[in-house]
Structures are given as structure tokens and as C-alpha cells.
C-alpha positions, 0 to 999 in steps of 0.5 A: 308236668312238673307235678308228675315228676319225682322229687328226685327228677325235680331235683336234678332237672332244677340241677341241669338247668343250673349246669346250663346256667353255669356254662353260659356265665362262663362266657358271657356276663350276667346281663347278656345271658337271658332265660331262653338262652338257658332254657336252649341251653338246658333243652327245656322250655321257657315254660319249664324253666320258669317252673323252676326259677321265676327269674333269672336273678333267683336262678343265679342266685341258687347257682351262688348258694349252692355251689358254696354250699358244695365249696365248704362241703369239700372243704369239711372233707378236706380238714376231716381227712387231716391227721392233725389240724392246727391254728397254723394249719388253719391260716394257711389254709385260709390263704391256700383255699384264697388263691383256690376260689380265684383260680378254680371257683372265680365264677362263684366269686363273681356271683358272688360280687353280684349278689347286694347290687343285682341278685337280690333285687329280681330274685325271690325272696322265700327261695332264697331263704330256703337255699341260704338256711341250708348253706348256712347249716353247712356253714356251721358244719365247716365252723364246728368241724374246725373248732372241734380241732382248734377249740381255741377258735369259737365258731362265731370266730372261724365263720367270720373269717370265711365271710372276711375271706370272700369280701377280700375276694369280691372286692378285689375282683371289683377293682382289678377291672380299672383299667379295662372297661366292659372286659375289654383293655382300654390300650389308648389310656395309662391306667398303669398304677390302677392294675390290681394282681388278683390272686398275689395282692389279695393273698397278701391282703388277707396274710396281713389281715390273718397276721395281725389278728393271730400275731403268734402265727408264724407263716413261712 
């Protein structure tokens, strides 16, 4: 069956069933979320579904590199859409679009924060590849879209930043939970000073970082 369909039909059935996946993680962890339930989920078979994806860490694995690839395309949108585009404008951007991804793309991050421990393990390696070539492509677009405004910056330099960015992130994201166990509060203990603020302390986290490294930078 998968066969008789159109490129463009197993494109955008592989789409769905990724959406499907998508709206499962946004209430249920990765490992309560099973491959029947994203097959109901995007009214396919299992059969089907394992057409497309042959493991649930290859499925969430695509859902992570595509949906960057997606991020940074609207980002190169964003900065192509500037009138002028500056190191200042650059570093604050760098924050602005911190608070960005932990409050509107906080799914990606915590894909993201799963991808060394858990996704690599199960997910296939050639598809993979074929997902991180063409996010990185996009990566480089970003870089050289932003060095053409900033030669000063090289495109080693500007995606390095971004990879420093989403580490910050992740990490962050890994320790805010200390004082919570399985998502849930653990009230019958003070765990008082292991309280991580996400948003607030991570963009504080990655101005430091951004200051030191561009002293001449003055963020107001």
C-alpha cells in the first residue's frame, strides 16, 4: 500500500503521524507513549506506522530534527525581514529566541534533552542521518544568512552559539526537576534551594556566557 502512494502522500501521511506523535508528548512522557496509541492517534495501523517509522525512538527522533529544522527556518525569515541586523541585534536575539523555545517550543527542548540517552539507542541510524544532513543544511543557511549581516562573526562561530544555546537549555530543563519526582512535587521534603527558574535563570545563564565572550556588547 505504501508503495501506491505518492511521494507527496508519504510525505505528508509520515507528517500526520508525527502531528499525532506530537500531541501525545504534550501530555504523557516519552516512555508512557507507545506506538498503538500514535497509530489510534493518527488512524493508521500499526502496520502502517511501522512503514514509516520502525521504532518509536526513530519516530521521535524525526519529530526533534525536523521540527529544528522548521525553528531555524522561521528564524532566517525573521533576520531576512530586518532592515539592519547587527552583533547587538544578534545577542539579543540569541536571548529573546532562549525564552522563545522554552516557552513556546519547550517540547522540541525536551526531545531534545532525550536525544544522547534514549533516542539514539532505538532509532535508525540511516534515517536519521537523512533528517540531521538536511537540518543541518538549514543550520548553515541560519549561519551564513547571519554572517553575511555580521561578517565579522564566521559561520563556525554563529552555529556554535546556537548549539551552546540549546545545551544551556537542556541542561537547565534536566535540573529544574529536583525537587519534583516523576513530574509530580514532592511537598513532604524541602527541597527549597534546588528550585531552578527556567526561563529567568537560563537567560541569565547564556547573557553571562554572551557578555563574556562579546565584551563590547552593551545589552540594556
Amino acid at each position: 500500500m505504501v508503495n501506491s502512494l505518492t511521494q507527496q502522500q508519504k510525505q505528508d501521511r509520515a507528517q500526520r503521524i508525527g502531528d499525532a506523535a506530537f500531541a501525545l508528548f504534550k501530555t504523557q512522557s516519552f516512555g508512557k507513549i507507545t506506538m498503538a496509541a500514535v497509530a489510534k492517534q493518527a488512524g493508521v495501523s500499526k502496520g502502517t506506522l511501522f512503514n514509516y517509522f520502525e521504532s518509536k525512538e526513530s519516530l521521535f527522533m524525526t519529530i526533534l530534527l525536523d521540527g529544528y529544522h522548521q525553528y531555524f527556518d522561521q528564524l532566517i525569515a525573521q533576520i531576512n525581514q530586518r532592515p539592519t541586523f547587527d552583533l547587538v541585534d544578534f545577542v539579543t536575539l540569541l536571548l529573546t529566541e532562549t525564552g522563545n523555545l522554552i516557552d513556546h517550543h519547550s517540547l522540541l527542548v525536551r526531545l531534545n534533552a532525550l536525544r544522547g540517552p534514549i533516542l539514539e539507542r532505538g532509532a535508525n541510524m540511516s534515517q536519521t542521518i537523512t533528517h540531521r544532513q538536511s537540518f543541518y543544511a538549514t543550520s548553515e543557511r541560519l549561519a551564513t544568512v547571519i554572517h553575511q549581516r555580521i561578517p565579522s562573526l564566521s559561520v563556525a562561530e554563529i552555529s556554535q552559539l546556537f548549539i551552546v544555546q540549546t545545551a544551556m537549555i537542556s541542561g537547565m530543563m534536566n535540573l529544574s526537576g529536583l525537587d519534583e519526582f516523576n513530574h509530580q512535587r514532592l511537598f513532604d521534603h524541602d527541597f527549597e534551594h534546588f528550585k531552578i527558574h527556567l526561563k529567568p535563570d537560563t537567560v541569565a545563564t547564556f547573557r553571562y556566557y554572551l557578555q563574556g565572550k562579546y565584551p563590547a556588547v552593551h545589552l540594556e
